[in-house]
C-alpha positions in Angstrom: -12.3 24.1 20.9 -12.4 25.5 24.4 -14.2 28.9 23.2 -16.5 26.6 20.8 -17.4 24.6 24.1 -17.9 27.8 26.1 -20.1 29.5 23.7 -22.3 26.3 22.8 -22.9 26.1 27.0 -24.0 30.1 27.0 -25.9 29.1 24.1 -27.8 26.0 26.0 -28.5 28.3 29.1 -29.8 31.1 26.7 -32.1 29.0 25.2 -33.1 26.6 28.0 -34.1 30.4 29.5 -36.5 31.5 27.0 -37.9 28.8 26.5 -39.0 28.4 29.9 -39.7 31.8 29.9 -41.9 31.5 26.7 -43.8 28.2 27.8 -44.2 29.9 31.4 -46.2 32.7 30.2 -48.2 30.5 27.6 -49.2 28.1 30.5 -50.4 31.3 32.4 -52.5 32.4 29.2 -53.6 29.1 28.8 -55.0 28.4 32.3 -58.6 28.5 31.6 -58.0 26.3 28.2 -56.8 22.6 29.9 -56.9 21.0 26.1 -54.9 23.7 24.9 -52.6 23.6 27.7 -51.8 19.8 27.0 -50.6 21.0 23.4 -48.0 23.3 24.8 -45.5 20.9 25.0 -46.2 19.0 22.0 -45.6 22.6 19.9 -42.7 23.9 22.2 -40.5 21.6 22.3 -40.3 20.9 18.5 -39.8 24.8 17.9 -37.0 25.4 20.5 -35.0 22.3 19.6 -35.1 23.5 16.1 -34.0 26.5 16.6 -31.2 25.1 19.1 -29.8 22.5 16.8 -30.4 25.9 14.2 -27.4 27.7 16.5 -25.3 25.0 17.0 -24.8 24.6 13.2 -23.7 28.4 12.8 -21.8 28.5 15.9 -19.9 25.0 14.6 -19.9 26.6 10.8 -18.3 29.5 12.5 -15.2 27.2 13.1 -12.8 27.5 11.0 -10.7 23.9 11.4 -6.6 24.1 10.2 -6.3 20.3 10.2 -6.7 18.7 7.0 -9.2 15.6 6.6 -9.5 14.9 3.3 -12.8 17.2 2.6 -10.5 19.6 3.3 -7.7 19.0 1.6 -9.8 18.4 -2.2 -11.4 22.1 -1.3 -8.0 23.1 -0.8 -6.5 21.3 -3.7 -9.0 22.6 -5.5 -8.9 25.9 -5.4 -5.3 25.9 -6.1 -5.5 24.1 -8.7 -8.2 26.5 -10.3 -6.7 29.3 -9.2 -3.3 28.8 -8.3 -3.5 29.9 -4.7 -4.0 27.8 -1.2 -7.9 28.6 0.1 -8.1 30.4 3.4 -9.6 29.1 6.3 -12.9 30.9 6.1 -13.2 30.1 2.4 -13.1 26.3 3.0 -14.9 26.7 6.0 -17.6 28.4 4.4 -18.2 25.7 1.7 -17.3 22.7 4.4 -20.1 20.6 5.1 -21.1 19.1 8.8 -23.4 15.9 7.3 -23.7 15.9 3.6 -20.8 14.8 1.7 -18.2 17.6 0.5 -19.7 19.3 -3.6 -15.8 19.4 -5.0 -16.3 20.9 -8.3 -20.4 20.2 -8.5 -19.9 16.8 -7.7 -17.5 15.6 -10.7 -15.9 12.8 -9.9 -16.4 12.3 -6.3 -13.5 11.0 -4.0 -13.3 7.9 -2.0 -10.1 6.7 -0.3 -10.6 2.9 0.3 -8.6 -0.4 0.8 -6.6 -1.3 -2.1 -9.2 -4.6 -2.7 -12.2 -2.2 -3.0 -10.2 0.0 -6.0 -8.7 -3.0 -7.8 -11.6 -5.1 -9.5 -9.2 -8.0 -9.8 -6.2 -8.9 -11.1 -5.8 -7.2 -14.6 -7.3 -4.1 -12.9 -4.3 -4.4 -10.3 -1.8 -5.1 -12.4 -2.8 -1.9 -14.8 -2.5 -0.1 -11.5 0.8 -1.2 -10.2 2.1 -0.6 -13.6 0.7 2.8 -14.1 1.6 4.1 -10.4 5.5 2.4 -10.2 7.2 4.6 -7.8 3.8 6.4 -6.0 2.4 5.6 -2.2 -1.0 5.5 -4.1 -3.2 4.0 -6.3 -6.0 5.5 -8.3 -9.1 4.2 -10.4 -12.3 5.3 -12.0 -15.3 3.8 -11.5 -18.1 3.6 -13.9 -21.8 3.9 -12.2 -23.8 1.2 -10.9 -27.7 0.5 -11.1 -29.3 1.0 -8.0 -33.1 1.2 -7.1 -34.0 5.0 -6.4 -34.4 4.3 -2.5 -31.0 2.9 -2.6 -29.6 5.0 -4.9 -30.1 8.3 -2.7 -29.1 6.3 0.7 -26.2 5.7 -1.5 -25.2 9.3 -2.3 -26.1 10.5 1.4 -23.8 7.6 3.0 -21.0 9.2 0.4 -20.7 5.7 -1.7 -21.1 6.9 -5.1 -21.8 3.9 -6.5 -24.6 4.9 -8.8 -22.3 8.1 -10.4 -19.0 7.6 -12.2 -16.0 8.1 -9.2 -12.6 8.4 -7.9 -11.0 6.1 -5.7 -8.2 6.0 -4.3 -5.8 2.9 -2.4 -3.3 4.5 -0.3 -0.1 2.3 0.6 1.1 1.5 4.1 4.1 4.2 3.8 2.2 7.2 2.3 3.4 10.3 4.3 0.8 13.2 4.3 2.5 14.4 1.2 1.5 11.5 -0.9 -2.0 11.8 0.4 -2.1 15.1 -1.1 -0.6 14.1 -4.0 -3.3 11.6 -4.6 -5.8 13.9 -3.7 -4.2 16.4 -5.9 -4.2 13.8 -8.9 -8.4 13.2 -8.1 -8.6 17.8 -8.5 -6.3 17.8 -11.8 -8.8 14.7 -12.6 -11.5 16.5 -12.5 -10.0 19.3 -14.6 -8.9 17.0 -17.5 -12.3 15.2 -17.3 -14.5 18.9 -17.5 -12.4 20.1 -20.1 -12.4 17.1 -22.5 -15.7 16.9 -21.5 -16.0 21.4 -22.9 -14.2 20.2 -26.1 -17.0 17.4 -26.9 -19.4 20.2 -26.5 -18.0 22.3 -28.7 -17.5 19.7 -31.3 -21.1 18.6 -31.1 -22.1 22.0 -31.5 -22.8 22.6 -28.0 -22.6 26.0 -25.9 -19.2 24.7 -24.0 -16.8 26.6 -25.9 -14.5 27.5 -23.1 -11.4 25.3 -22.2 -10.3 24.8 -18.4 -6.7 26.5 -17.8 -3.5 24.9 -19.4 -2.1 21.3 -19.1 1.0 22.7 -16.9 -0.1 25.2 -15.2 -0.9 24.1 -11.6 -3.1 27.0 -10.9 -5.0 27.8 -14.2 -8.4 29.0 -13.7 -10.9 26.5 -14.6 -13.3 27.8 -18.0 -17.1 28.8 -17.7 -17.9 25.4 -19.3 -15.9 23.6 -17.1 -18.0 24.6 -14.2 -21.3 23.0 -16.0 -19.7 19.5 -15.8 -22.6 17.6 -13.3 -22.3 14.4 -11.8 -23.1 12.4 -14.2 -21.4 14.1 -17.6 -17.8 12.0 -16.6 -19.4 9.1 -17.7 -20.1 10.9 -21.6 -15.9 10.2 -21.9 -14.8 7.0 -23.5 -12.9 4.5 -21.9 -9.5 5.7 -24.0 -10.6 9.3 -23.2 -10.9 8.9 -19.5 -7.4 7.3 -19.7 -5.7 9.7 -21.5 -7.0 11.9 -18.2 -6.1 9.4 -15.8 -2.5 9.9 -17.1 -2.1 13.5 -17.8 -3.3 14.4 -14.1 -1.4 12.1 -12.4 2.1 13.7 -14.6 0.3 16.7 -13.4 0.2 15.6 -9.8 3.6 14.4 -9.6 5.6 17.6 -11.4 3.8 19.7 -8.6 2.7 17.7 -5.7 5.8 18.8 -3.5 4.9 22.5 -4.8 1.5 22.3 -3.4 2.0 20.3 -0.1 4.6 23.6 0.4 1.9 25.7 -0.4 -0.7 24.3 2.1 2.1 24.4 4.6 3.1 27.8 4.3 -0.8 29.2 4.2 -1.3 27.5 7.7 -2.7 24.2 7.2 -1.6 22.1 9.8 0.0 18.9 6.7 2.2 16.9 9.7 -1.0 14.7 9.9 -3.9 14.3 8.0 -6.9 13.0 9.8 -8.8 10.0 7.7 -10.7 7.2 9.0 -9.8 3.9 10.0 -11.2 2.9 6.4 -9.2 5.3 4.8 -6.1 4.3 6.7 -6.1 0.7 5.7 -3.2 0.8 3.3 -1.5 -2.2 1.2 1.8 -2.9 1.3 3.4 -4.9 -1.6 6.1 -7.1 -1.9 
């Protein structure tokens, strides 16, 4: 952080430099022109501020961050689940992003981590999901898509809501250790890979061009299939209810037969797992008696 603070202030002092060097000698050709010369700021400032902020996004892109938040940790989970290796640092920090929400696997299933009363729709709904996640630190639900007014709809998506596209969230309980947070955000990756390829075999059975499967149920770091990568936003919402179950389930054995495996993993590539940063939203966990 120390050389990313040293470089952005070399950066300021380059810039603030040439552009009083620049707007200097276009006041000077300007001199004879006083309507012109009142425009100068109006244009200048606009340009050099754009190509500041322009800097400080590569120089911060540059970065490349070992603690895990948790757009980190679904790029990383990811990739090993596709293809059975831990990401580097430049890889994730090449497809990190600093404002828009984090594209995991073109937007399939989006992530949320949120109180336990904003994942459980009432009591049947919470009562499925203590009986389904006995034993885990976690709970996890799907959410179908809401209707939203277009305006709405794309604040939505650049807040990172999701509401108006079928979504994962996730309820994490008072005693999760960082290893059950990547276990639930391991579940939400093998999710995803379930959901694209039963999404591939409806394809195929319709007749479609999806012929490829994702990689096998067991193998935590089976490459994901052409088709899979096709699956947008919107396609988890084709699956049934019993379908998107039948997912729910195999992902979370999934998760649990080689969560440890891949918390490991992480560790051993680097990634700094004692403490994953989340937000005091995030953090709210539910403890039950």
């Amino acid at each position: 952080m120390a050389d990313l603070a040293s470089k952005t202030q070399a950066q300021h002092m380059v810039m603030d430099t040439l552009a009083l060097a620049v707007c200097s000698g276009a006041n000077y050709l300007l001199r004879h022109h006083e309507a012109r010369r009142r425009l100068l700021p109006l244009l200048a400032f606009p340009l050099f501020s754009l190509a500041d902020i322009t800097f400080i996004y590569h120089e911060l892109k540059a970065v490349q961050l070992r603690t895990l938040n948790r757009e980190r940790a679904e790029l990383v989970a990811e990739g090993w689940v596709e293809r059975g290796q831990v990401p580097t640092f430049a890889d994730v920090s090449a497809r990190e992003r600093l404002f828009l929400p984090p594209r995991v696997r073109g937007n399939l299933l989006p992530l949320r981590i949120l109180p336990l009363e904003r994942v459980a729709a009432g009591p049947c709904e919470l009562q499925r999901l203590m009986r389904r996640h006995r034993g885990d630190a976690y709970m996890l639900a799907v959410k179908r898509p809401e209707r939203l007014p277009a305006p709405l709809a794309a604040a939505d998506w650049l807040w990172g809501r999701y509401c108006t596209a079928p979504h994962v969230r996730v309820a994490l309980a008072e005693r999760a250790t960082p290893q059950d947070v990547g276990t639930a955000i391991l579940h939400a990756a093998y999710l995803r890979r379930c959901v694209a390829d039963a999404l591939d075999r409806r394809r195929a059975h319709c007749g479609g061009d999806g012929s490829g499967s994702g990689g096998g149920g067991d193998n935590s770091g089976g490459d994901a299939g052409a088709g899979s990568q096709r699956a947008g936003t919107h396609d988890a919402g084709l699956l049934s209810e019993e379908e998107m179950e039948r997912c729910v389930e195999e992902s979370r054995r999934l998760a649990r037969r080689h969560g440890r495996r891949f918390f490991a993993d992480t560790a051993a590539a680097g990634w700094k797992t004692r403490r994953l940063l989340l937000s005091p939203l995030e953090r709210a966990g539910y403890a039950l008696q």
